[in-house]
C-alpha positions, 0 to 999 in steps of 0.5 A: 500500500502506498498510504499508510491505512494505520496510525503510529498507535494503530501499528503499536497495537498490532505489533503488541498483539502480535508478539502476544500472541506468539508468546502465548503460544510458545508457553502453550495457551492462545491469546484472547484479545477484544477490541476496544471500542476505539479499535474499529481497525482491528474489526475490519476482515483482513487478511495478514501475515506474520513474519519472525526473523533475527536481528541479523535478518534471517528468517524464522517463520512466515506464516499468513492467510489471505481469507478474509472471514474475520476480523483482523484481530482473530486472524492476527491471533492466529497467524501469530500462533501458526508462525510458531510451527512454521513447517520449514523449521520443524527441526528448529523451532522458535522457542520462547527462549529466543522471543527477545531476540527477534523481530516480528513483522506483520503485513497486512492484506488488501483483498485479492484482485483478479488480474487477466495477464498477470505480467500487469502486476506493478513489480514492488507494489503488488504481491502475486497469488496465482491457483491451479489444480493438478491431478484433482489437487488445488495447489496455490503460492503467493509472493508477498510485494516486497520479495520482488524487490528484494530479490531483484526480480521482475515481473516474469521471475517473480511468476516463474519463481512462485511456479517452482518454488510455492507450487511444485510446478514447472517454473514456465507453468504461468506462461500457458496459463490452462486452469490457473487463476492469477490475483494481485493485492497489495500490503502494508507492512507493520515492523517492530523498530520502524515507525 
């Protein structure tokens, strides 16, 4: 998102629950937070993701959801509970131990917006979302905006990138386009230390 949809204290707010909420699920229990009446943000359905990484940028876990079935206090509960069993790090997961040692970063999703030709996404603006079904399976992947940029990608590696590395498919799978659907969104991202 270009405009910042958050004040400073809503971005506090969101960074505290959750860290809570990771905490609280790390000692075993699930945080239960209600929205004040000043809260409205939290009420609205969003979907989002929770990032941990290291001071030193690694990361530790990345877990999110695109439904938007909720308020977004529920589903930032929840995604900071699921962070912590980030199936790519099941041999080392994040312990609360090493909770004051990490950064937590949440972004915050707009609602999935079809897109006919998936080359239009605006590289560094719009994340990609791309669905298919093979062999009677619905596989999916995403990249969130962000990711592009950092890496250097464009538009085509970006497609190819989230063929191969998210879906299991070949990485020219998006050129010939069949049964798969394509959908851009943009975030807004919350990181603990910037403001």
């Amino acid at each position: 998102m270009n405009t910042p949809t958050y004040n400073a204290a809503q971005r506090r707010r969101i960074l505290q629950i959750a860290r809570e909420g990771v905490a609280e699920a790390l000692a075993g229990g699930q945080l239960e937070v209600d929205a004040g009446e000043d809260e409205g943000y939290l009420t609205e359905s969003r979907g989002c993701f929770v990032t941990l990484h290291t001071r030193g940028g690694d990361l530790r876990g990345c877990i999110g959801t695109f439904a938007a079935d909720g308020p977004l206090v529920e589903t930032l509960v929840k995604m900071a509970g699921a962070v912590t069993r980030d199936p790519r790090f099941v041999t080392q997961p994040v312990t609360l131990a090493e909770l004051d040692r990490l950064v937590i970063e949440v972004s915050v999703l707009t609602p999935l917006q079809p897109i006919d030709d998936p080359l239009g996404m605006r590289v560094g603006v719009d994340g990609i979302y791309i669905t298919a079904d093979r062999m009677g399976s619905r596989v999916s992947g995403c990249f969130l905006p962000h990711v592009a940029t950092e890496m250097g990608w464009d538009a085509e590696m970006m497609l190819s990138m989230c063929c191969a590395h998210k879906m299991g498919l070949d990485a020219d799978a998006w050129r010939e386009r069949g049964d798969m659907t394509f959908s851009v969104f943009q975030t807004e991202i919350i990181e603990e230390g910037v403001e």
